[in-house]
N, C-alpha and C positions, 0 to 999 in steps of 0.2 A: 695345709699340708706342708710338713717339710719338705726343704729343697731339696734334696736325696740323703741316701745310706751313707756313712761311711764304712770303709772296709771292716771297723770295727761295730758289730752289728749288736743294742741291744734286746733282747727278748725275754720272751715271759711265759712259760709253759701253762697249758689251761687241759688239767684232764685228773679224771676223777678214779681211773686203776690206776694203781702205783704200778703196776707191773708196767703198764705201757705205757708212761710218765718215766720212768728209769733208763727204757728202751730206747726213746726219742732222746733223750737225754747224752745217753751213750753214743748216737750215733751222732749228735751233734760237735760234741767232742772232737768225736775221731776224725770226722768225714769234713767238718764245715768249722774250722778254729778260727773265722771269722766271727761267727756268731757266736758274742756274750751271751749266757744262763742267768738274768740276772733276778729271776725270781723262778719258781714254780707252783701252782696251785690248783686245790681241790674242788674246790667249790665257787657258787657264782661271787658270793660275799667276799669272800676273801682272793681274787681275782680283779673285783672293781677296784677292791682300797688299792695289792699295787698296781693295775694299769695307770689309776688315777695319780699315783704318789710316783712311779718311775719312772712314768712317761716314757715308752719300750718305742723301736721302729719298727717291731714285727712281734704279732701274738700268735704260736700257735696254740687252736683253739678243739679240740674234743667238741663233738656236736652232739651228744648226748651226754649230761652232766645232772646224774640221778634224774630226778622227775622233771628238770629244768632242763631248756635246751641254751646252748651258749649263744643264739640269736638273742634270747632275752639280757643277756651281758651285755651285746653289743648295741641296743635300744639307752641302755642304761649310760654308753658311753657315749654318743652321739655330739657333738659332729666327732665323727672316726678320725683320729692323727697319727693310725699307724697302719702296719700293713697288717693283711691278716693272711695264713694258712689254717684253713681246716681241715680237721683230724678226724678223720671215721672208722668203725669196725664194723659199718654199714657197707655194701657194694651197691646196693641198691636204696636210698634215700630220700621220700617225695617230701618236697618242701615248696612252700611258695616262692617267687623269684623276689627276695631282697639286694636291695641297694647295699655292699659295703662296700669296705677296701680289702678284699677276696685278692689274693694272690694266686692259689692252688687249692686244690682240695685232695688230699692223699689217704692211702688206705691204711688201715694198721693190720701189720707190725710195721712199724717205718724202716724202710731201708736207707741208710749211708748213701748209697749207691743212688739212691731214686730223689732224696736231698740236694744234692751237691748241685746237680745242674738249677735246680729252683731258687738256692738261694746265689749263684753265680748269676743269676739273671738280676736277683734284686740288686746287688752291689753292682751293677754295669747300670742299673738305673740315674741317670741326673735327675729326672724331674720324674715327681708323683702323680697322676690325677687325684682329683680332688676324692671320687670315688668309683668303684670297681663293679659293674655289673656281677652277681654272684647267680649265678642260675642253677639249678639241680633238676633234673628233669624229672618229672615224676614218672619211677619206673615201676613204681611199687606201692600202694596204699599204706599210711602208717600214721596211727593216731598223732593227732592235735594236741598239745600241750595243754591241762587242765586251767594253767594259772597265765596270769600276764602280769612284769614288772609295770606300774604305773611311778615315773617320776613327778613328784610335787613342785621340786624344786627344792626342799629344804630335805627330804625325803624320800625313801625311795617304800613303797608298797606293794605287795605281792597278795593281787586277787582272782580268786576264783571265777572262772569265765561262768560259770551257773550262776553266780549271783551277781553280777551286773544284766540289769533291768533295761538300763538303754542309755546314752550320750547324747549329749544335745553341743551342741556348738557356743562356746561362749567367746567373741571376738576370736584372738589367736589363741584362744585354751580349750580345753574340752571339761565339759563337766560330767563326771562318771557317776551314775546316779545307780545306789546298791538296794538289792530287796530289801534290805534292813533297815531302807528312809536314808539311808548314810549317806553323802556325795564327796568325792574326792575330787579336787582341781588339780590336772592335768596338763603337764608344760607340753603339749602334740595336738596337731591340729586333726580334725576329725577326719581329715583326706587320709593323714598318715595309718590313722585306727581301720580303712579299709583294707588296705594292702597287708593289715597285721591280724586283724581280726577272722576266727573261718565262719564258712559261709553260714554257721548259726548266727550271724549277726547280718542283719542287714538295713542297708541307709535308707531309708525311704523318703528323705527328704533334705535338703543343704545343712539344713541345723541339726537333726538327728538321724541316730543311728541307732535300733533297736535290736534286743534279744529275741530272738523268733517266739522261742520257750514260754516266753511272757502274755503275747499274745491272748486274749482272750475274748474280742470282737471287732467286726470289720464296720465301720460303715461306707457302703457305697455310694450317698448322694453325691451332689455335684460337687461339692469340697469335700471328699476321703478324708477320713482319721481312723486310727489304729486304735481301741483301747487296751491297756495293758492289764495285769494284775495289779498292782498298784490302785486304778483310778482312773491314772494319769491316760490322759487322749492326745495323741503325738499328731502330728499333720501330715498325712502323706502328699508329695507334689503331683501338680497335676502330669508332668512329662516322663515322671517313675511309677506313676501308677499302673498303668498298664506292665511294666515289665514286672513289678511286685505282683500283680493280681498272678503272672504267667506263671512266676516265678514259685510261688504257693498252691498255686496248681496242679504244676508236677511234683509238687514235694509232699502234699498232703492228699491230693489227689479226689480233691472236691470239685 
């Protein structure tokens, strides 16, 4: 993390209506002429190349970004080295509790007025934490993003949460195993896929983590395995079994 702001602050707009991309814009202007505009963008693509290429001290970021949400941006940039404000036309937004570098979270229309003490706070900052508890309390139910960015490392891949089949733990990678036989190798450790993944996916064991969906027989002897669609017989452990068995219980209700 850099050692602090300076008073000249650069940033990088992230939001998908122009109307409220010009709005923020404007108020930035007027309200906060510390903070440099030194990019703005629509989309997740074109937001990674300049985070990555201008290296910004602060992204404000729109959390609904067409069918994608800007959590999937920030998976893509990881380790996070700038600050971040999110931007909602949401009041009410249930999200899981992610790790970034979360400054605020504001509502749109942005006001000048409601700016000004947020980013006077960042410029009085010397020293950064590494990263920023970002919590949104769930006040409201609201669909699960269909896709997830997987980084390769040479690549970046955007797949369908219905067809990944299951993840198995490969050292410090994860192997992303698709119904189509496909596998994609994955720079994230299987830990990180829990906290990211919803509850249609579940670990049943250190090494993997399955698609519920897939499922299609249990066996109960004294070593438990999963079979999937596939074939493929996953291992469930013996100290998750019992919470798996509970846990399938109430959801299927056998």
């Amino acid at each position: 993390m850099k050692a602090g702001l300076s008073p000249n602050i650069k940033s990088i707009i992230v939001d998908d209506e122009e109307d409220a991309l010009i709005n923020l814009q404007n108020a930035l202007i007027k309200y906060c002429p510390s903070v440099q505009i030194i990019a703005s963008c629509k989309d997740i693509e074109e937001a990674y190349h300049s985070i990555s290429t201008l290296k910004p001290d602060l992204v404000f970021l729109d959390i609904d970004l067409g069918s994608k949400t800007s959590f999937e941006l920030l998976d893509l940039l990881k380790p996070i080295d700038f600050k971040v404000i999110f931007v909602t036309g949401h009041q009410d937004y249930a999200i899981k509790a992610f790790k970034y570098s979360a400054v605020d979270y504001i509502l749109k229309p942005v006001s000048g007025i409601e700016l000004m003490p947020i980013i006077e706070k960042i410029i009085q900052e010397t020293e950064h934490r590494d990263k920023l508890n970002f919590l949104s309390e769930q006040l409201q139910q609201k669909s699960i993003p269909d896709r997830i960015a997987l980084n390769t490392g040479k690549h970046v891949v955007f797949v369908e949460l219905k067809d990944i089949e299951y993840l198995k733990a490969d050292e410090r990678y994860v192997l992303c195993h698709l119904n189509d036989g496909n596998k994609i190798h994955v720079n994230r450790s299987i830990r990180e896929f829990e906290d990211l993944l919803p509850e249609q996916f579940y670990r049943v064991h250190k090494s993997y983590m399955i698609n519920l969906d897939f499922i299609v027989k249990l066996e109960s002897r004294e070593v438990a395995e999963v079979e999937l669609k596939s074939g493929v017989v996953v291992p469930i452990a013996h100290k998750r079994k019992k919470d798996f068995y509970d846990f399938l219980q109430k959801k299927y209700g056998w």
